[in-house]
C-alpha positions as CSV (number, residue, x, y, z in Angstrom):
1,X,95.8,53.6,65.5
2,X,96.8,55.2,68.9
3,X,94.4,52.9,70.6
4,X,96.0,50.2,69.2
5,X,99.3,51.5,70.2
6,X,98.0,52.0,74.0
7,X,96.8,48.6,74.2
8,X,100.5,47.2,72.6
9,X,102.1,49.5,75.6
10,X,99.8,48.4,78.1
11,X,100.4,44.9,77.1
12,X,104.1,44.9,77.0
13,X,104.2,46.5,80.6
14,X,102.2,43.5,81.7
15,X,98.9,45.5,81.8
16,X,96.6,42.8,79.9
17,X,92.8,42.8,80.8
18,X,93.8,39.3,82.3
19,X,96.2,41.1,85.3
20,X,93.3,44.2,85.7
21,X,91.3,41.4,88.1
22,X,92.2,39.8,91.0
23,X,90.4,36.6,92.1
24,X,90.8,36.0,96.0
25,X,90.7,32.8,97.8
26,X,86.7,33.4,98.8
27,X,86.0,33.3,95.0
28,X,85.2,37.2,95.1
29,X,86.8,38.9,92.2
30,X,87.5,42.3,91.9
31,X,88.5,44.9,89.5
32,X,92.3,46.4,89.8
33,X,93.4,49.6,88.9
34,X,96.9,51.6,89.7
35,X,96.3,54.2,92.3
36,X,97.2,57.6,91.3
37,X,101.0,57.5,92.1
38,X,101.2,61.4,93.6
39,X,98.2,60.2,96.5
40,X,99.6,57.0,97.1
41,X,102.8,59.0,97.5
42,X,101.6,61.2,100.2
43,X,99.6,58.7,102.2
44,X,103.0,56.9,102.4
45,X,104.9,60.0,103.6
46,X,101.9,60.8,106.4
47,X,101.8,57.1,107.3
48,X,105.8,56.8,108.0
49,X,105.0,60.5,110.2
50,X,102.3,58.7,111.9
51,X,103.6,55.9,112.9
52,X,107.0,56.7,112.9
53,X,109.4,53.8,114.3
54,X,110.3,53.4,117.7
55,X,113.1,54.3,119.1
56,X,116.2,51.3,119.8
57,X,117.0,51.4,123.4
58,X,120.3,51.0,124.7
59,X,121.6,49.4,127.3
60,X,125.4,50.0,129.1
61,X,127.9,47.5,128.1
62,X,130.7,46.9,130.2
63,X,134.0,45.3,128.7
64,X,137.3,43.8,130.6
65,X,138.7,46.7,127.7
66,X,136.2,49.2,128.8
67,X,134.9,48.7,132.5
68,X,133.2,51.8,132.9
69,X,130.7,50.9,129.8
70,X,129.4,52.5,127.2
71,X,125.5,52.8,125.7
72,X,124.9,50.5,122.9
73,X,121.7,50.1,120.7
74,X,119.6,46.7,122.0
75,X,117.5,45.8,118.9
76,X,116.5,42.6,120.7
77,X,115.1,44.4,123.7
78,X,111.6,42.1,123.8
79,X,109.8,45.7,124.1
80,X,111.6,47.2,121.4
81,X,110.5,44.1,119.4
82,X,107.0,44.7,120.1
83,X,106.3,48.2,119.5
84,X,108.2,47.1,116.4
85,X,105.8,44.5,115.5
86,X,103.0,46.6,116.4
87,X,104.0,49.4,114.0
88,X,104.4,47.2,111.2
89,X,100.9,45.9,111.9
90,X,99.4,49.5,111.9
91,X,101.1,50.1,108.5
92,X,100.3,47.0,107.0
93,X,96.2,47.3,108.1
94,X,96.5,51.2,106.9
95,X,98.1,50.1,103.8
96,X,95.9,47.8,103.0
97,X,93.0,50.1,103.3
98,X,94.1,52.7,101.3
99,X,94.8,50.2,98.5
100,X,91.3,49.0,99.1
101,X,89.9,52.5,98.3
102,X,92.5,53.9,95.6
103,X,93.1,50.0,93.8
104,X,89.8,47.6,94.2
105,X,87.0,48.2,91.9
106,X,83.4,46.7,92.5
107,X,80.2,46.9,94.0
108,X,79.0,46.2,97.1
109,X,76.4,43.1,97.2
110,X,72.9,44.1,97.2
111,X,71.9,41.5,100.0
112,X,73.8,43.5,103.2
113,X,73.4,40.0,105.0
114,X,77.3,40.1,105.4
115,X,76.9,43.2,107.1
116,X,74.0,42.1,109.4
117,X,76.6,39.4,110.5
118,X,79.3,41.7,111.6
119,X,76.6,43.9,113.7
120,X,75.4,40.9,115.1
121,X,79.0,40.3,116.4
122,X,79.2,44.0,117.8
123,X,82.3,44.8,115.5
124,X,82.4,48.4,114.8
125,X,81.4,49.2,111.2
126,X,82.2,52.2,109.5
127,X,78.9,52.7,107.4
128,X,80.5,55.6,105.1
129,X,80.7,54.1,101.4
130,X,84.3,53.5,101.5
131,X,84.1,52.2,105.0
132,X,81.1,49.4,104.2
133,X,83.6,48.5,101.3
134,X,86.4,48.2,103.4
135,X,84.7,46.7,106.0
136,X,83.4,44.1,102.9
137,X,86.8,43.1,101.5
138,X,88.6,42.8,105.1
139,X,85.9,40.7,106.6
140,X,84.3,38.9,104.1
141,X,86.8,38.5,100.6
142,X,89.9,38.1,102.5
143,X,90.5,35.0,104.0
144,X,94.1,34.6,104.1
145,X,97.4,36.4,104.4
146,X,98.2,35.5,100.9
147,X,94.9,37.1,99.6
148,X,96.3,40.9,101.2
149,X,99.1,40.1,99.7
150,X,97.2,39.4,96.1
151,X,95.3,42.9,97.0
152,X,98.8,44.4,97.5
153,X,100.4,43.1,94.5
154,X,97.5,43.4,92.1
155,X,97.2,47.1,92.7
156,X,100.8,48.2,93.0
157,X,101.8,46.3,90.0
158,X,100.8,49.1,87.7
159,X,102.7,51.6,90.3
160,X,106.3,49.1,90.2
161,X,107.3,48.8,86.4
162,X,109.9,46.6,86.0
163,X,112.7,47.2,84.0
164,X,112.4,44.6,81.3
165,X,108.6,45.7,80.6
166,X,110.0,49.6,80.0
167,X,112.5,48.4,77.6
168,X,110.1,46.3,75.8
169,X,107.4,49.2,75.6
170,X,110.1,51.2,74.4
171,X,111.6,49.4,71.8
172,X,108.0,48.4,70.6
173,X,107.4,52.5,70.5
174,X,110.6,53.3,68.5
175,X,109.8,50.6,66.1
176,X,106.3,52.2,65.6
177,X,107.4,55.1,65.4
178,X,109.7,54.5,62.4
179,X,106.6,52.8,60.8
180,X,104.5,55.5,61.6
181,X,107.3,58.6,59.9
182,X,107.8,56.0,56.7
183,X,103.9,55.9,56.4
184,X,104.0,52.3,56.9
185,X,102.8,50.1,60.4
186,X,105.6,47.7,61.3
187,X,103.2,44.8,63.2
């Protein structure tokens, strides 16, 4: 009975076994699960410290009105852009590799030829476990932007609830609920 009721509340917040796997454009599938929403919390907060955003230069602006000038923010200053751009970069590649660790499910494949290829190339492997899983997903699943974004999406989808599946899983509870006090199940 209450596993029946979890698995009728998973369901109606869009948690079927069907979204728990995420099939990337490589063909590698991989399991998905929420990551706990208190540690992907705080990586957020030491991520935004880390790499804090860059400052807006200003430049001074001289008007027939005001000819002495005065400082105004330049968000189009072409180095402002770029530190801007490489921020978002940083974030994005940490992001992604926290989501990797706290979201992706699977094992590694026993035939490390992948990895042979990568040290044959001189890239810089991080052999911990999490690192040779990282290192798997980033150089060998993904193959597109649109498969981080599937990685993204997959694994925060349990952390973003919409609206509409919380008033479904609610109104399914209440009408359980009065089943459940009357004795009866209301299917």
């Amino acid at each position: 009975m209450a596993e029946d009721n979890h698995n009728e509340a998973e369901q109606a917040l869009g948690l079927t076994e069907q979204r728990k796997t995420i099939t990337l454009s490589s063909g590698i599938t991989f399991g998905v699960k929420s990551p706990p929403p208190l540690v992907y919390q705080r990586y957020l907060e030491k991520l935004e410290k880390e790499l804090s955003e860059p400052e807006v230069p200003e430049v001074l602006s001289k008007t027939l009105e005001n000819p002495e000038g005065e400082l105004v923010k330049n968000p189009d200053d072409p180095d402002y852009q770029a530190a801007l751009l490489e921020r978002r970069n940083k974030f994005g590649d940490r992001l992604l590799d926290a989501l990797i660790v706290l979201g992706l499910e699977f094992d590694l494949p026993e035939d490390n030829y992948w990895l042979e290829k990568l040290r044959f190339l001189g890239l810089d492997i991080d052999e911990s476990p999490l690192g040779l899983k990282v290192a798997y997903v980033r150089n060998v699943a993904i193959l597109s932007a649109e498969d981080s974004i599937a990685i993204t999406n997959g694994v925060l989808r349990g952390v973003t609830v919409t609206e509409e599946a919380v008033a479904e899983a609610t109104r399914k509870f209440r009408r359980e609920a009065a089943g459940d006090a009357a004795g009866e199940t209301l299917g």
